[in-house]
N, C-alpha and C positions, 0 to 999 in steps of 0.2 A: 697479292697486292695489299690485301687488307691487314698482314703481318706487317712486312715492310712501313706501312706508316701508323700501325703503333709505335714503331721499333724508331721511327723519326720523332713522334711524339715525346718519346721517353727522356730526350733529347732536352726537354725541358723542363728544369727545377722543378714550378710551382704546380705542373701539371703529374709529378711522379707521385704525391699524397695529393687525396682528393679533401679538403679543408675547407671548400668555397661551400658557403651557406645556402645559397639557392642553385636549381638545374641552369637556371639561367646564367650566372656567373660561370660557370663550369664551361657552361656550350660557347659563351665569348670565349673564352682562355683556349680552347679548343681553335675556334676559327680563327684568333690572333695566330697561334702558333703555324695553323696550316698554310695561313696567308705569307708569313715569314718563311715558312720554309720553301713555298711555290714560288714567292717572289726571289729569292735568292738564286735557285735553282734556273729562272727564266734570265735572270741576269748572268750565270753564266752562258745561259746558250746565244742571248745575243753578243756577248764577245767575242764566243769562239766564231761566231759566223759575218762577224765583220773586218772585211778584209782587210789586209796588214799593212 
């Protein structure tokens, strides 16, 4: 599991070189990305599960 969403992480530019000045900056960039990739992913499954 814990491969897997590096491996989604990597996925984004600014987070593949670590350049952000504080932990803090880092750890936002981090939950922006998790949040984008959960919310995408949740939006396909209520597609798939809304009837035709």
């Amino acid at each position: 599991m814990v491969e897997r969403s590096f491996s989604w992480i990597t996925r984004y530019r600014r987070l593949n070189t670590i350049f952000e000045q504080t932990k803090e900056h880092l750890v936002a960039f981090v939950e922006i990305a998790f949040i984008s990739i959960l919310s995408r992913r949740l939006k396909r499954l209520v597609t798939q599960a809304a009837p035709a």
